[in-house]
Each structure stands twice: as structure tokens, then as C-alpha cells.
C-alpha positions in Angstrom: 0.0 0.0 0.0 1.9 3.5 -1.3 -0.1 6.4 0.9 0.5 10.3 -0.1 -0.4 12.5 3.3 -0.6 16.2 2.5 -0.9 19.0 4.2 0.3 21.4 6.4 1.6 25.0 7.3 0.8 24.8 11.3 0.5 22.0 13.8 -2.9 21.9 13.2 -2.9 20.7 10.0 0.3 18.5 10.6 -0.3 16.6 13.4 -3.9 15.1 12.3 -2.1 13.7 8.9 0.7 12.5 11.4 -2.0 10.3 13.4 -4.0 9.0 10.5 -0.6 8.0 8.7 0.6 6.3 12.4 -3.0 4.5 12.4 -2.7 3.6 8.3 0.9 1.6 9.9 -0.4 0.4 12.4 -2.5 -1.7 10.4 0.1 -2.5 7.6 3.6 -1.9 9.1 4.5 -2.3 5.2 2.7 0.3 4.2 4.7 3.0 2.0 3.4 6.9 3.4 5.0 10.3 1.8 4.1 13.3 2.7 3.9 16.5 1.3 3.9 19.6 2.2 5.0 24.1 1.9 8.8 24.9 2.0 8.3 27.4 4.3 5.6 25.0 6.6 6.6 23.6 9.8 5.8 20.6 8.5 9.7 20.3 7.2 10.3 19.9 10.6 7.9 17.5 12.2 7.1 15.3 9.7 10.5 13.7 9.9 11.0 13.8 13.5 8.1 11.1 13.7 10.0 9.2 10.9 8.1 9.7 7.6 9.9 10.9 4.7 8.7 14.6 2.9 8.7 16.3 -0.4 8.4 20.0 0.2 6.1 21.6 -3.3 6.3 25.6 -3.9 2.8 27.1 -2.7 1.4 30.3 -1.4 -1.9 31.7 0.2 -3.5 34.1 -1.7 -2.9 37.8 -0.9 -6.6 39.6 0.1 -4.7 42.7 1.5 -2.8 43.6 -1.5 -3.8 41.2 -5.0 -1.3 42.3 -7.0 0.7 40.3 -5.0 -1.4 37.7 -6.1 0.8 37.8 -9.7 3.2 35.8 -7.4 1.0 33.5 -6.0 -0.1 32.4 -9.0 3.4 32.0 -10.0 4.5 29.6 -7.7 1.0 27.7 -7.6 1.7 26.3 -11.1 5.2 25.4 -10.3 3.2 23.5 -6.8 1.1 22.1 -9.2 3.8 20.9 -11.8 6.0 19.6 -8.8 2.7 17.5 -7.4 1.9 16.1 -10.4 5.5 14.3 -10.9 5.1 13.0 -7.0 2.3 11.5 -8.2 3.7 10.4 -11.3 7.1 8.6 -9.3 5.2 7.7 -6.3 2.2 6.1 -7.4 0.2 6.4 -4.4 -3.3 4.1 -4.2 -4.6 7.2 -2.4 -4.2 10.5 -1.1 -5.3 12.0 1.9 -5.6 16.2 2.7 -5.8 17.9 5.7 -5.7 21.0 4.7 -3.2 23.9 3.9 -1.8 25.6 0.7 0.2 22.5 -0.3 -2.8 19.7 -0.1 -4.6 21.5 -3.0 -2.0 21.0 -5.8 -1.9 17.2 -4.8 -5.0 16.4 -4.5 -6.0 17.8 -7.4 -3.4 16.1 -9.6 -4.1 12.9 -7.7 -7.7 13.8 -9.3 -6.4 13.8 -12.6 -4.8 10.9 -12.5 -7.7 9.0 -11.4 -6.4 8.3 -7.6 -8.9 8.0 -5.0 -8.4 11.2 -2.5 -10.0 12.3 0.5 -10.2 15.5 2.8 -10.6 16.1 6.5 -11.8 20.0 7.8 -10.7 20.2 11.3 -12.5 23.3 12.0 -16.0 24.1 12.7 -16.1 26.9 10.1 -14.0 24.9 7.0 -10.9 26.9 4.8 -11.1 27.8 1.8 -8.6 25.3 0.3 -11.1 22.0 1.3 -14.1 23.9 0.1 -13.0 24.3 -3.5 -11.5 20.5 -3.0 -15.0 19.2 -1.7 -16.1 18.4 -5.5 -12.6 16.3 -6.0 -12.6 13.4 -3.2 -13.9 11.0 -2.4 -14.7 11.6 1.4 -15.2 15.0 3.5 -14.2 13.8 6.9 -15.1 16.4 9.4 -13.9 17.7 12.7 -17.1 19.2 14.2 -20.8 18.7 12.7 -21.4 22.4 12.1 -19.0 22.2 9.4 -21.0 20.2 7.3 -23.4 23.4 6.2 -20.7 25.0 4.4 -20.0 22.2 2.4 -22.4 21.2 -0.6 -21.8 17.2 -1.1 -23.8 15.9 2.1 -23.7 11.9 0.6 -19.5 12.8 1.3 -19.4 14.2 5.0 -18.5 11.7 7.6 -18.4 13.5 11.2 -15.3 12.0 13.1 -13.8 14.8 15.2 -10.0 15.7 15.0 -7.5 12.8 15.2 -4.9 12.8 17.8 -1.8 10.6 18.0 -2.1 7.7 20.5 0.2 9.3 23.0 -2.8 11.7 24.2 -4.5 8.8 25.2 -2.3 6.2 26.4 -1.0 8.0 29.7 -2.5 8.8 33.0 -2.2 12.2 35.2 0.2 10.7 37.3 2.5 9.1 34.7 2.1 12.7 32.9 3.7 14.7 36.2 6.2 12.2 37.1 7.7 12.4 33.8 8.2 15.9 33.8 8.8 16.6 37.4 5.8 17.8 39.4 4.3 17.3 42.2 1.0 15.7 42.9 0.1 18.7 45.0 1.5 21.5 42.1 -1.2 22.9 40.4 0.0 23.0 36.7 -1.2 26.1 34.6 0.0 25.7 30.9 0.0 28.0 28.7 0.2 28.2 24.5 -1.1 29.9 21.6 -0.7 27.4 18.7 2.6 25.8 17.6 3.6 29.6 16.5 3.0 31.3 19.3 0.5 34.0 19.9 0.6 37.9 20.8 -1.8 38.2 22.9 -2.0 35.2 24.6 2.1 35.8 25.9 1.2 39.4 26.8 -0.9 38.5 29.2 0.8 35.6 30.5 4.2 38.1 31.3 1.6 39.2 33.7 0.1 36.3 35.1 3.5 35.3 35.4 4.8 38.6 37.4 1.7 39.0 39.3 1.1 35.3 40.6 4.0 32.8 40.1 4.7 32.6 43.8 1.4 31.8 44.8 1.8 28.5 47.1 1.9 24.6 44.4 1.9 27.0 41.7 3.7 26.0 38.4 3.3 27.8 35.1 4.6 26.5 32.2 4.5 28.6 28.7 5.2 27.7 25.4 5.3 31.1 23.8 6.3 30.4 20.0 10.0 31.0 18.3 8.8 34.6 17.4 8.3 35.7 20.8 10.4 33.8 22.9 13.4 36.3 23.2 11.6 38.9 23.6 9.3 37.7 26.2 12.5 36.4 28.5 14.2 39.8 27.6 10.8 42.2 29.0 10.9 39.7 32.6 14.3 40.8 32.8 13.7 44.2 31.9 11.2 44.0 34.8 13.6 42.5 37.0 11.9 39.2 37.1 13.7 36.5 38.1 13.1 33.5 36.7 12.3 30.3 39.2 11.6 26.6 38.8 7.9 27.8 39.5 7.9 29.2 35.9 9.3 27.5 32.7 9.0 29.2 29.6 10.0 27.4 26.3 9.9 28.5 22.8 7.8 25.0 21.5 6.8 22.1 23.4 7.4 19.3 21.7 6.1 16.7 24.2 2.6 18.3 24.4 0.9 15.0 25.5 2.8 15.4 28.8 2.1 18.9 29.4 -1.3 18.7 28.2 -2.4 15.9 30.4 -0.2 17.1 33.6 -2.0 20.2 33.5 -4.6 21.2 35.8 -5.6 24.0 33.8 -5.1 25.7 30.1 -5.0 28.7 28.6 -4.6 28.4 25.0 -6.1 29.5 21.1 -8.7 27.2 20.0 -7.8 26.1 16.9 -9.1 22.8 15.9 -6.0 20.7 16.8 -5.7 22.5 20.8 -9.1 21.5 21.4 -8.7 17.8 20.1 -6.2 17.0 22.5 -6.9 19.1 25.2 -10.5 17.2 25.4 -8.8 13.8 24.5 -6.6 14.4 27.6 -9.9 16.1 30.0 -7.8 19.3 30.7 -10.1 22.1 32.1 -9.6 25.0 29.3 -10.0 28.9 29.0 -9.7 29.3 25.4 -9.1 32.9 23.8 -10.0 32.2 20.4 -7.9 33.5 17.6 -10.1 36.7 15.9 -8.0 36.2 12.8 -9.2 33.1 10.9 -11.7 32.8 8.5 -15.1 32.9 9.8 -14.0 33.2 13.2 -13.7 29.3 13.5 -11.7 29.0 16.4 -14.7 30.9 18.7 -17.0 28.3 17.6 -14.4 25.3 17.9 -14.5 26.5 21.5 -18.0 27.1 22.1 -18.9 23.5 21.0 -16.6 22.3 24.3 -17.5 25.9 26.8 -21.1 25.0 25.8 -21.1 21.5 27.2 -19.5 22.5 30.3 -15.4 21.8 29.3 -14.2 25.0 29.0 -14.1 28.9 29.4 -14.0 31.3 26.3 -12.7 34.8 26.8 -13.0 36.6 23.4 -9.5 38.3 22.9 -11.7 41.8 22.5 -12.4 41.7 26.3 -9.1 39.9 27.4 -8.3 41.9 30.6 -4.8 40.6 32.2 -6.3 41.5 36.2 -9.4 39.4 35.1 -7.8 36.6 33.5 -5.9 36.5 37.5 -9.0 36.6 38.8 -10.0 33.5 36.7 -7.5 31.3 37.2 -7.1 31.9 41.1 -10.9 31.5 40.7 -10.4 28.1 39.0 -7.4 27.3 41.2 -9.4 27.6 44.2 -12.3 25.4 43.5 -11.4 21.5 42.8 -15.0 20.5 42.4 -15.3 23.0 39.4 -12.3 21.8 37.7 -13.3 18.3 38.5 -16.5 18.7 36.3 -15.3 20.7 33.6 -12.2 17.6 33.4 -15.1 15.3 32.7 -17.1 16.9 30.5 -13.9 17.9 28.5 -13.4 14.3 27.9 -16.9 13.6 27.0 -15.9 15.5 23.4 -12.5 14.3 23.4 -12.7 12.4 19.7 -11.0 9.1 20.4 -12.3 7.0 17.5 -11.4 9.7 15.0 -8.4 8.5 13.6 -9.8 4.9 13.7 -13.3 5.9 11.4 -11.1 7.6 9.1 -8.8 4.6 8.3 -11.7 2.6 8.6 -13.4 4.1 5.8 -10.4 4.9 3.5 -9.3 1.5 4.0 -12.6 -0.1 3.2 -12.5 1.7 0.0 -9.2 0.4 -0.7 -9.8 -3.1 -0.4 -13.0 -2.8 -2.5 -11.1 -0.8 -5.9 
């Protein structure tokens, strides 16, 4: 079985093609996966740190702001979609699977034209514009949240999974979580992100959660704060004359986020479609400050699907006050039964058989060609 994954950009298109292709070997160890992806994604990076091999294609978004930039875009499109048509040509792939980024249209459309089964997943609740134009071209639309369905126009394709998270979000406990990275049963464990590149707003705030409360008795914050900011953000807690405990670690990506994310007693984070995945696969308590640049303001609804139900907090980054957000978490900190009923109802949308419908189905296919 030859398997062409594509995708990419952000974690959050990464990591779901990551735990379909780690599901797809599972199954057939033999199996023969590729992905694809931008040269300037972070996919270049993670992909082969999990072992796969990657061809890197030329794409770009398209320019709203300023389309004569757009010239350009066009420009390296064709050369994307030359490059993806001889991947398909030397690979050969049986099928092709999207997840959405610049880079999965050029391949899935040549594996289109070439008569290759292909399929999509949406992560988000509010779908990009890549999958919608790709909609009329697979096979499949696998879905991360039901809501996304109305903006797609092939209902007999939609199959509602959820997001799919690699098995390590699922396979360890609390305890086994803390004692790997160091803290105490007693510690409570605020963690902190804003999507695997960081986020503005998000680290502002935390500077000050950070200056105003990090010696508050068991407290431990940990931040990932995102290559772009990290400097600068260890630079202004200097500047302040901070000084930097073992109650506070700051790090520019966490790449163990299955650790973190299920040590944690409490999360403040983005809600892109990939954050709230695992953060309900793992039953962490979340106050999500949804991202107000995406299209269609996905990432509020990603996180009002969970805050609805009971799993999480959403502060709307137009009315993010730093003395508030305190006020929250000591709030939160403070009250065990409360964080004890948004754990489980955070798990109760964690999408564990995501990964496994989606093989299911494209695997089904497969055997019946």
C-alpha cells in the first residue's frame, strides 16, 4: 500500500495527517506513506522527526490585502502544481489523503487527474477555503465538528469523526504525565500556549500572570510562547527585573505536548481545531481565547462547542483583561469540584475514534477498488 499524506503550514494541519498515517501503519507496518507539504511549513520539521519521509512543493496563500501580490501566487501555484503532479507520477500512491493547507490543493488535485482515489478532512467548525474548493474532488469529506458540514455542498461525502490525535494523548494517565516531567501531585499545573507559532496576545498576558502570581503557594506555570516571541518575552521579565524560578518554565515550542497537556490542571490556549482535540482527548479544564484572525471566526465556535457542554471557558481576545484573567485562574485554582466537572465533560468531546473511522473508511474503500 503506497499512501501520499498532505498537508500542512501549522500543527494543526500537521499533526492530524501525522496520526491518520501512524494509524494507516499500524494496520500495515509495510505500508509505504510520503508526505507532502509548503517549503516554508513547519511541516519540514515535524514530519521527519516522527519518521516519515517529505517532499516539500512551492505554494502560497493568496494575498486579500494587496492582489497584486497575487501575480506571485499564482506563480509559484503552477510550479506546486507541476512539482505535485510528478510526486504522483514517481510515487504512485493508491490514495491520497488532505488535511488541509496551501500544499494539499495542488496534490489532490493532480491525484484527481490521475484518477487516484483522494479524501479530505476539515478540522474546523467553520471549513478553509482550500477544502471547500477540494470538496467536489474526493472522495470523502471527513469532518472535525458537525457544524462544518453546512458549508459544504456534497452531504452523501461528510462523515463526522472529530479531529485525530496521535495515541500518546491517550495512552498516559495524570500521574504518569507529572512524574515524567517533574511535578508534584500537589502542584497545580497552569499551561500555557497559543498554537505551535506562538500567539501575541496570549504571551502578553501571561508576562503578567507570570509577574503577578508565580509565587502563589503549588503553583507552576509552564508557557510555550512560539520561536517569534520567545526572546523577547525572557528579555521584557528581565527588563522588569523578574527573576526566573523553577515555578515558571518558559519554552519556545513544546514538543512533548501530551505530557504537558495531560499534567496540567488547567489551560489557557487558542482554540484552533488541533488545541481542542487533545486538550479534550486528555480532559484538561480550558479557557480558550479564540484567535479573531481566521476565517469565519472558526476557532470561537471550535470553542464554544466544548465551553457549551461544560469543558471549557472562552474569553473573546476583545475583552481579554490581564487582572481578570488573574482573577480567573485563582478563581479556578481555588475550587477542585469545578475543575473536576469541567475535566469530565472535557473528555466527554474528546474524539478518540477519529483517527480509527477515518482509516476505517479509506481502508474499506481500498480493499473494494
Amino acid at each position: 500500500m503506497k499512501v501520499i499524506m498532505t498537508g500542512g503550514g501549522t500543527g494543526g494541519h500537521i499533526y492530524p495527517a501525522i496520526a491518520i498515517a501512524d494509524e494507516i501503519k499500524k494496520r500495515d507496518p509495510e505500508a509505504e506513506i510520503l508526505f507532502v507539504g509548503a517549503e516554508r511549513g513547519l511541516e519540514k520539521d515535524l514530519v521527519p522527526e516522527r519518521g516519515y519521509d517529505i517532499e516539500l512543493i512551492t505554494v502560497a496563500g493568496f494575498n486579500r490585502k494587496n492582489p497584486v501580490k497575487n501575480i506571485e501566487v499564482l506563480r509559484k501555484l503552477m510550479k506546486g502544481s507541476k512539482q505535485a503532479k510528478q510526486i504522483i507520477r514517481e510515487f504512485g500512491p493508491d490514495f491520497v489523503v488532505g488535511t488541509g493547507g496551501y500544499a494539499s490543493a495542488p496534490l489532490v488535485r493532480a491525484a484527481q487527474k490521475a484518477g487516484i482515489p483522494s479524501y479530505i478532512h476539515e478540522q474546523n467548525a467553520i471549513p478553509g477555503m482550500t477544502n471547500k474548493l477540494l470538496e467536489k474532488h474526493v472522495r470523502k469529506v471527513f469532518l472535525g465538528f458537525e457544524k462544518a458540514g453546512e458549508y459544504f455542498k456534497h452531504k452523501e461525502k461528510q462523515v463526522v469523526v472529530g479531529n485525530p490525535v496521535r495515541d500518546e494523548f491517550m495512552t498516559q494517565d495524570k500521574a504518569e504525565a507529572r512524574n515524567k516531567l517533574g511535578f508534584r501531585e500537589k502542584d497545580f499545573v497552569l499551561l500555557a500556549f497559543g498554537g505551535s507559532q506562538g500567539a501575541g496576545r496570549i504571551n502578553k498576558a501571561m508576562i503578567h500572570v507570570i509577574e503577578t502570581i508565580s509565587q502563589e503557594p503549588d503553583l507552576k506555570i509552564v508557557l510555550g510562547a512560539g520561536s517569534y516571541y520567545y526572546d523577547a518575552i525572557l528579555s521584557t521579565l528581565k527588563d522588569d527585573g523578574f527573576e526566573m524560578t523553577d515555578k515558571v518554565c518558559i519554552m519556545e515550542y513544546i514538543h512533548d505536548m501530551a505530557a504537558y497537556l495531560k499534567a496540567a490542571d488547567l489551560v489557557i490556549s487558542r482554540s484552533g481545531a488541533l488545541s481542542v482535540a487533545e486538550t479534550t482527548v486528555c480532559g484538561t479544564p480550558a479557557i480558550f481565547i479564540p484567535s479573531p484572525n481566521v476565517t469565519g471566526n472558526h476557532q470561537y465556535y471550535n470553542a464554544l462547542a466544548v465551553a457549551e457542554g461544560g469543558g471549557a471557558e472562552v474569553i473573546e481576545e476583545k475583552d481579554l483583561d490581564q487582572e481578570k484573567l488573574i482573577q480567573d485562574i485563582l478563581r479556578l485554582k481555588g475550587d477542585p469540584a469545578r475543575l473536576q466537572d469541567m475535566s469530565e465533560k472535557s473528555a466527554g468531546f474528546g474524539p478518540r475514534e477519529a483517527t480509527k473511522i477515518i482509516c476505517d473508511t479509506i481502508l474499506e474503500d481500498y480493499s473494494n477498488d
